[in-house]
TIRO-2110 file (N, C-alpha, C; in Angstrom, 1 decimal):
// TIRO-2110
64.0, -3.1, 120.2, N, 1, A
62.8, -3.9, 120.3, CA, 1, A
61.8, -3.0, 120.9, C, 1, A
60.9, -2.9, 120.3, N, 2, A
59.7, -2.3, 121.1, CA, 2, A
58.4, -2.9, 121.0, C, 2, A
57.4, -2.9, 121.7, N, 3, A
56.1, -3.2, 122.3, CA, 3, A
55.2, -2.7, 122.4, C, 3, A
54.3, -2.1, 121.2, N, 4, A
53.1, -0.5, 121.3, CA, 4, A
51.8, -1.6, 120.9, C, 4, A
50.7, -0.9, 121.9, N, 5, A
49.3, -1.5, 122.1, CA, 5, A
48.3, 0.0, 121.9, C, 5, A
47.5, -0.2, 121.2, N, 6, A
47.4, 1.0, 120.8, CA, 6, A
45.6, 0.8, 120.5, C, 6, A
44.4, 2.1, 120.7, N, 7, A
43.3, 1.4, 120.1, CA, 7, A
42.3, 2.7, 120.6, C, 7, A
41.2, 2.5, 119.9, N, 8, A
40.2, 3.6, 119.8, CA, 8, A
38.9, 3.7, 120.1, C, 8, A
38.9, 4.2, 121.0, N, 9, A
37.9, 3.3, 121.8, CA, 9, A
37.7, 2.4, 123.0, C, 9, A
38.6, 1.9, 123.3, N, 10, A
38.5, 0.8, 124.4, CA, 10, A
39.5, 1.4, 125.8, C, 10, A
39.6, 0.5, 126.2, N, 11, A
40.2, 1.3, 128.0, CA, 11, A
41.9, 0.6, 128.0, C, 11, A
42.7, 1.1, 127.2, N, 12, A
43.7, 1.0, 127.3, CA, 12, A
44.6, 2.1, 128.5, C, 12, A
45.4, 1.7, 128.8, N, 13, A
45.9, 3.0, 129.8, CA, 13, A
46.5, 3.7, 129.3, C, 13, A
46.7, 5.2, 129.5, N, 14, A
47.6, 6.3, 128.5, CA, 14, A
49.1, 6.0, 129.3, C, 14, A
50.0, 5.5, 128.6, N, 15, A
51.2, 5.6, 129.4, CA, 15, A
52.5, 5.0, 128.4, C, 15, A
53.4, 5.1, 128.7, N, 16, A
54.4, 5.2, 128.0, CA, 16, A
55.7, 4.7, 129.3, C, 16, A
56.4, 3.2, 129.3, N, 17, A
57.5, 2.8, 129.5, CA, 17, A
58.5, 2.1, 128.5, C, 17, A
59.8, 2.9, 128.7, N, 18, A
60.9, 2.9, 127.7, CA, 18, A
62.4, 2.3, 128.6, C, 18, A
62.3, 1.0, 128.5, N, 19, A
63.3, 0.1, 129.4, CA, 19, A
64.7, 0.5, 128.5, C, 19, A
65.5, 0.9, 129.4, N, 20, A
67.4, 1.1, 128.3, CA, 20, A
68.3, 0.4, 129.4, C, 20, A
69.1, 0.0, 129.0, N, 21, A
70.2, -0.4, 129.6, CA, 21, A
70.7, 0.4, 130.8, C, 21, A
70.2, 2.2, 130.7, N, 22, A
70.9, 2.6, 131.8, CA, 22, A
69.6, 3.0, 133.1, C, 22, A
68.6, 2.3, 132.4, N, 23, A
67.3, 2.9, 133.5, CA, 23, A
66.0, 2.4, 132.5, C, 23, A
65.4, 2.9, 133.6, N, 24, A
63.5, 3.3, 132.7, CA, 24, A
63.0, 4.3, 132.9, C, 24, A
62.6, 4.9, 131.9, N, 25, A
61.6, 6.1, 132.1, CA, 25, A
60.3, 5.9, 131.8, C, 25, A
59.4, 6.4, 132.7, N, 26, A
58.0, 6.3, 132.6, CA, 26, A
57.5, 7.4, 132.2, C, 26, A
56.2, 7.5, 131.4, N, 27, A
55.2, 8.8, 131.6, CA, 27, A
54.3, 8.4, 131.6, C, 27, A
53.4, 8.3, 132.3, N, 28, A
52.2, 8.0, 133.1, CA, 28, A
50.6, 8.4, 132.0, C, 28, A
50.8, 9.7, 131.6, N, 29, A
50.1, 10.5, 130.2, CA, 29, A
50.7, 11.0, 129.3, C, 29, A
51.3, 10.7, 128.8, N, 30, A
51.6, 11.1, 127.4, CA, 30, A
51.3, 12.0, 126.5, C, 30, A
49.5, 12.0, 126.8, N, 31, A
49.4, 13.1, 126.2, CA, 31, A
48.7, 14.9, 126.9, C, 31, A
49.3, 14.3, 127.9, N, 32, A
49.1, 15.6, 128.3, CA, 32, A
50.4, 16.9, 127.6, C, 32, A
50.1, 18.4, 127.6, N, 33, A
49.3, 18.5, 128.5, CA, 33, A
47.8, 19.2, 127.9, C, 33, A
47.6, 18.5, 126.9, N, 34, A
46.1, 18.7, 126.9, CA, 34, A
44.7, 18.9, 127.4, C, 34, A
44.8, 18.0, 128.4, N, 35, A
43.5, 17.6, 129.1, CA, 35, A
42.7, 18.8, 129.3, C, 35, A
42.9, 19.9, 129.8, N, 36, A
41.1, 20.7, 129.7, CA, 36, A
40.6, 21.0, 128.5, C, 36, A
41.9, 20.2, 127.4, N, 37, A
41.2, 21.3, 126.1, CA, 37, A
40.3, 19.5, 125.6, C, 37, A
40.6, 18.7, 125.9, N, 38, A
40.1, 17.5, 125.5, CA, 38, A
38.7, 17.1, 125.3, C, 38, A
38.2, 17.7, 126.8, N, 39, A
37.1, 17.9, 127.1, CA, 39, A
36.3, 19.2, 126.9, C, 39, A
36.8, 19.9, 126.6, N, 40, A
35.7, 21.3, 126.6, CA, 40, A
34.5, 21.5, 125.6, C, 40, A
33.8, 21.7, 125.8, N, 41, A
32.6, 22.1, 124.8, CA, 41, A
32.7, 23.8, 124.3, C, 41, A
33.5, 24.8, 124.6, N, 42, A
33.7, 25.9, 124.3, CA, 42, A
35.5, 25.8, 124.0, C, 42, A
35.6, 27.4, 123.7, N, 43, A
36.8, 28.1, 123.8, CA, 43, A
37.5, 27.9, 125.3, C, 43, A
38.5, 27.5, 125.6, N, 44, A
39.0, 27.8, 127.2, CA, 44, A
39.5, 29.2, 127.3, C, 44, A
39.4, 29.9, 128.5, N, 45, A
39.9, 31.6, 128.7, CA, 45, A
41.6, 31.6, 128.6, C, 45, A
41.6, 32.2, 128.4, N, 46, A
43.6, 32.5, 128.2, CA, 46, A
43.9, 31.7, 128.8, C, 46, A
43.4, 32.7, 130.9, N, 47, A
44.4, 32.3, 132.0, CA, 47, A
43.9, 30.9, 132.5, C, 47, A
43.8, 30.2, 131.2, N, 48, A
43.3, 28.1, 132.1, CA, 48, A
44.9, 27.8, 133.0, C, 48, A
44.6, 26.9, 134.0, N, 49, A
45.1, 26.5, 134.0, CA, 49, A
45.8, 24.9, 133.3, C, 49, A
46.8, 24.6, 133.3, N, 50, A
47.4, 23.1, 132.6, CA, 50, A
47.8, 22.4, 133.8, C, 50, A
47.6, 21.2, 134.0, N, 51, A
48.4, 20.2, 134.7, CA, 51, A
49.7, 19.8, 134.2, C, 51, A
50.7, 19.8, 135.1, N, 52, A
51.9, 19.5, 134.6, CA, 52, A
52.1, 18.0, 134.4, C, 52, A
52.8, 17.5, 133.5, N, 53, A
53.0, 16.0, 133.3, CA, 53, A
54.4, 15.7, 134.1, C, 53, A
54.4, 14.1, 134.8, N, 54, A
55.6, 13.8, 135.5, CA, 54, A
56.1, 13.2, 134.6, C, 54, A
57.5, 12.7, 134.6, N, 55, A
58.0, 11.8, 134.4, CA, 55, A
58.8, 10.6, 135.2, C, 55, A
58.7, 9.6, 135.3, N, 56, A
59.6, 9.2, 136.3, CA, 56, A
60.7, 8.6, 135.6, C, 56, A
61.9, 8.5, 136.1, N, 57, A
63.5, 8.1, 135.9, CA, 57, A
63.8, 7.4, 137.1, C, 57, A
64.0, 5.8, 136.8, N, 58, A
65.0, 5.3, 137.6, CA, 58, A
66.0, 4.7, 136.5, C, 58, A
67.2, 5.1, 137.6, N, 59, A
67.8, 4.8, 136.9, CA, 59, A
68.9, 3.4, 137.6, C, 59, A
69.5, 2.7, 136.8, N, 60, A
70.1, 1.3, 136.8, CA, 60, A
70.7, 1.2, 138.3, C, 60, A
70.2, 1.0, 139.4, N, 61, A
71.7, 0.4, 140.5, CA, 61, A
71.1, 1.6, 141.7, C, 61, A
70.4, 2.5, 141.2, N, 62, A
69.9, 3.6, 142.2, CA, 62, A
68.2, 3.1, 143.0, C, 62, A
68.3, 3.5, 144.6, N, 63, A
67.2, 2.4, 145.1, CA, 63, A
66.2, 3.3, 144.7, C, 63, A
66.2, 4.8, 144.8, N, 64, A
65.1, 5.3, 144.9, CA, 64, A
64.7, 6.2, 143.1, C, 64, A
63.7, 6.9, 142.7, N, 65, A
63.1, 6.9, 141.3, CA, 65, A
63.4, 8.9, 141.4, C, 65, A
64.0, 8.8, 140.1, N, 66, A
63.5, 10.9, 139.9, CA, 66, A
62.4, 11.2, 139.4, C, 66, A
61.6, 12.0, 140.2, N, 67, A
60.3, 12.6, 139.6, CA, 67, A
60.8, 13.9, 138.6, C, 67, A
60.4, 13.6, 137.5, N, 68, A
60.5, 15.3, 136.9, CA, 68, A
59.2, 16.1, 136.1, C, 68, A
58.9, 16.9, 136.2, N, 69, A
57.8, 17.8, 136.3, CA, 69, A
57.8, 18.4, 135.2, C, 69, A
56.5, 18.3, 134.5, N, 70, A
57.2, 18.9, 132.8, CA, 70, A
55.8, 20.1, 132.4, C, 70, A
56.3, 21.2, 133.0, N, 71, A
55.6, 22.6, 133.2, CA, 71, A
54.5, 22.3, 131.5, C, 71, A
53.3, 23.1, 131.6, N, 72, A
52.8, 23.6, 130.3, CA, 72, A
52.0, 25.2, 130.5, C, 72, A
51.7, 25.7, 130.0, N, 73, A
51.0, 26.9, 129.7, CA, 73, A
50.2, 27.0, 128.6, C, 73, A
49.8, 26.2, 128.0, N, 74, A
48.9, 25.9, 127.2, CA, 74, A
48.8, 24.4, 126.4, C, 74, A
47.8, 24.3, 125.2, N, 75, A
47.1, 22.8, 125.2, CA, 75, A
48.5, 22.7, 124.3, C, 75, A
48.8, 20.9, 124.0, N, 76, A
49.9, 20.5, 123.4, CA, 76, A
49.6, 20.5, 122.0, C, 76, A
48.8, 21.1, 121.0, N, 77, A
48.5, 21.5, 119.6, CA, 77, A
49.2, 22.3, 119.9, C, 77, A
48.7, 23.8, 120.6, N, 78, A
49.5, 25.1, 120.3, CA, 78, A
50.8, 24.8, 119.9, C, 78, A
51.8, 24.3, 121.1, N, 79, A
53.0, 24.0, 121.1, CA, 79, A
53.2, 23.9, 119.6, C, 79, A
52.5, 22.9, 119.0, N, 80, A
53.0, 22.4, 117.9, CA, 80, A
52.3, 23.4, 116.5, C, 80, A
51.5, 24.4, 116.8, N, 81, A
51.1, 25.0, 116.0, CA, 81, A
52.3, 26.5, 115.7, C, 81, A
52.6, 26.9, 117.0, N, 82, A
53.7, 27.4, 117.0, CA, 82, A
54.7, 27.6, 117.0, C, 82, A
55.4, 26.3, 116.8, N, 83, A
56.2, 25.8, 116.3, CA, 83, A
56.1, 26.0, 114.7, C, 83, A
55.7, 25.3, 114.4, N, 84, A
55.1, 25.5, 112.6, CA, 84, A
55.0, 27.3, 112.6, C, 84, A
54.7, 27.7, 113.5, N, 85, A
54.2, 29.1, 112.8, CA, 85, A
55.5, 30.0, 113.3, C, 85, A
56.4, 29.7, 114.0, N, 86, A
58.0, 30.1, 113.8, CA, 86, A
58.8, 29.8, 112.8, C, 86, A
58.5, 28.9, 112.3, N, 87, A
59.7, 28.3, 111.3, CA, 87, A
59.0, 28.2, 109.8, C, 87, A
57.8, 28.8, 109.9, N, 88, A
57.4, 28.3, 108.0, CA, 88, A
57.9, 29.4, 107.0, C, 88, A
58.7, 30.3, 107.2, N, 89, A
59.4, 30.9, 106.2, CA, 89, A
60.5, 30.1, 106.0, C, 89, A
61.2, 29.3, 106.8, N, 90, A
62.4, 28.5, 106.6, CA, 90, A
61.7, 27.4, 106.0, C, 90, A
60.4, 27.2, 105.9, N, 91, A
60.2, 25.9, 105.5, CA, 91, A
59.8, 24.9, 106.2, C, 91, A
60.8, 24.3, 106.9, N, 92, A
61.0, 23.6, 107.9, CA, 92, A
61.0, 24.1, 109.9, C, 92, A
60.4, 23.3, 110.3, N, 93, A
60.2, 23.5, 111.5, CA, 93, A
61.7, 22.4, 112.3, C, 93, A
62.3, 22.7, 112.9, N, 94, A
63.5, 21.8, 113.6, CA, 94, A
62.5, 20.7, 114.2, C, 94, A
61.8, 20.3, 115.3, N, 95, A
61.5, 19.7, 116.2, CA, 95, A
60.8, 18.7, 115.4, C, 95, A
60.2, 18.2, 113.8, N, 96, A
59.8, 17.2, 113.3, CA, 96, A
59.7, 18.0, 111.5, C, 96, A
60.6, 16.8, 111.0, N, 97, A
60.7, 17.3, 109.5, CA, 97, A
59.4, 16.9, 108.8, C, 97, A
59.1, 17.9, 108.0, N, 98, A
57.5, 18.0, 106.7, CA, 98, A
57.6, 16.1, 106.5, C, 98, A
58.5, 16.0, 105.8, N, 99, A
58.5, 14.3, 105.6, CA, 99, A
58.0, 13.3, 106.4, C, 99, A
58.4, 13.5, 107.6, N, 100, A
57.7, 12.7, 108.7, CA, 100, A
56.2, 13.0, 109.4, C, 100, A
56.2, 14.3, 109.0, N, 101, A
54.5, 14.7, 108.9, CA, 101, A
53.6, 14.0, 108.3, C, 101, A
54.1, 14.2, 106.9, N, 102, A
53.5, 13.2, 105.5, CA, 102, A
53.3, 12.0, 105.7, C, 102, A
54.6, 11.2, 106.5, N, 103, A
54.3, 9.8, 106.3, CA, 103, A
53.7, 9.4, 107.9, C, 103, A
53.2, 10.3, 108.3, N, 104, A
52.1, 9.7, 109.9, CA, 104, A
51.1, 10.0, 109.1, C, 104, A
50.4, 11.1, 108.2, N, 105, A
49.1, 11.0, 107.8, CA, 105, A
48.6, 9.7, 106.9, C, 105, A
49.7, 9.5, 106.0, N, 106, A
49.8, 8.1, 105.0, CA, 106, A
49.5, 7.4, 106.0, C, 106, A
50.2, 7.1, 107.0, N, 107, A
49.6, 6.1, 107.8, CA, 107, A
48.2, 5.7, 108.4, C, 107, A
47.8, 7.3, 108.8, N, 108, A
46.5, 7.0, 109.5, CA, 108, A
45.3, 7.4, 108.0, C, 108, A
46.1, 7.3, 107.4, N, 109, A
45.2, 7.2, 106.0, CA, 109, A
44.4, 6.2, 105.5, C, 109, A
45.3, 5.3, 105.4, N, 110, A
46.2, 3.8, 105.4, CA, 110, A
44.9, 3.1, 106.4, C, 110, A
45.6, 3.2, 107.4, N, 111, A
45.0, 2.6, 108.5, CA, 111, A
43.3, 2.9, 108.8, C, 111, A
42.7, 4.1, 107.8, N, 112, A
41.8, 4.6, 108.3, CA, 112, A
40.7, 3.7, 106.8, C, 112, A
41.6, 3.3, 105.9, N, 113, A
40.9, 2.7, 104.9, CA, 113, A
40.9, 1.9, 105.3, C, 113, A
41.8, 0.7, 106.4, N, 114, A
41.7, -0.7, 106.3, CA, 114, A
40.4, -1.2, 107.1, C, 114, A
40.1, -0.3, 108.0, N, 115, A
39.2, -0.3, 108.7, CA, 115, A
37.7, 0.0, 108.4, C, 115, A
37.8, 0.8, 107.0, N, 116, A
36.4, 1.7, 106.4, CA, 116, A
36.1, 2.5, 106.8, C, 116, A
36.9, 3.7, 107.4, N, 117, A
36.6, 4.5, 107.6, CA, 117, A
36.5, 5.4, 106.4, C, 117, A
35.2, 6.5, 106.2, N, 118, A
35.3, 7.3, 104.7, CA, 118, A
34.6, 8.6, 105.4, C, 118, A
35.3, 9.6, 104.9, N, 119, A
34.8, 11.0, 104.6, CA, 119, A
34.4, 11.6, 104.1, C, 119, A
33.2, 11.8, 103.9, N, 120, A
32.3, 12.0, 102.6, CA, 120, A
32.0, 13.9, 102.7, C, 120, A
END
């Protein structure tokens, strides 16, 4: 069962809770760790710094919560651009198959006509 609220535009909070039987994990931003590139009006210099994203973990029957700290060194496209640009002789990239690529654009395709959105 899941719960997603979602919207563009308005003041929803960026965050992500995932309740399981043996705990909950939170992330607070999600999409980090983008944020200086989010906002920039230029190119950022190599040496930017990134904000690290937390996660929190409690888990079932434990009083107190695990913080875990999830390092970046650059904006979260790269990741995924280099990713793609390691594996496109194989075709396929491991960490998300071409097919599932396809069908999130269908989606916001989809979704981008129901609304009227057009590209001219």
């Amino acid at each position: 069962m899941a719960e997603i609220a979602a919207g563009v535009g308005c003041n929803i909070p960026a965050s992500a809770v995932i309740y399981g039987s043996d705990g909950i994990l939170s992330v607070q931003n999600p999409w980090l760790p983008s944020t200086p590139s989010r906002t920039a009006k230029r190119a950022l210099p190599l040496d930017t710094k990134f904000p690290s994203s937390y996660l929190t973990l409690q888990k079932q029957g434990e009083s107190s919560a695990t913080e875990i700290e999830v390092e970046a060194d650059r904006d979260l496209f790269s990741y995924e651009a280099d990713m793609v640009g390691e594996h496109i002789e194989a075709r396929q990239a491991p960490a998300m198959p071409w097919n599932d690529s396809l069908g999130n654009m269908t989606l916001l395709d989809a979704w981008l006509a129901e609304v009227g959105v057009v590209y001219e």
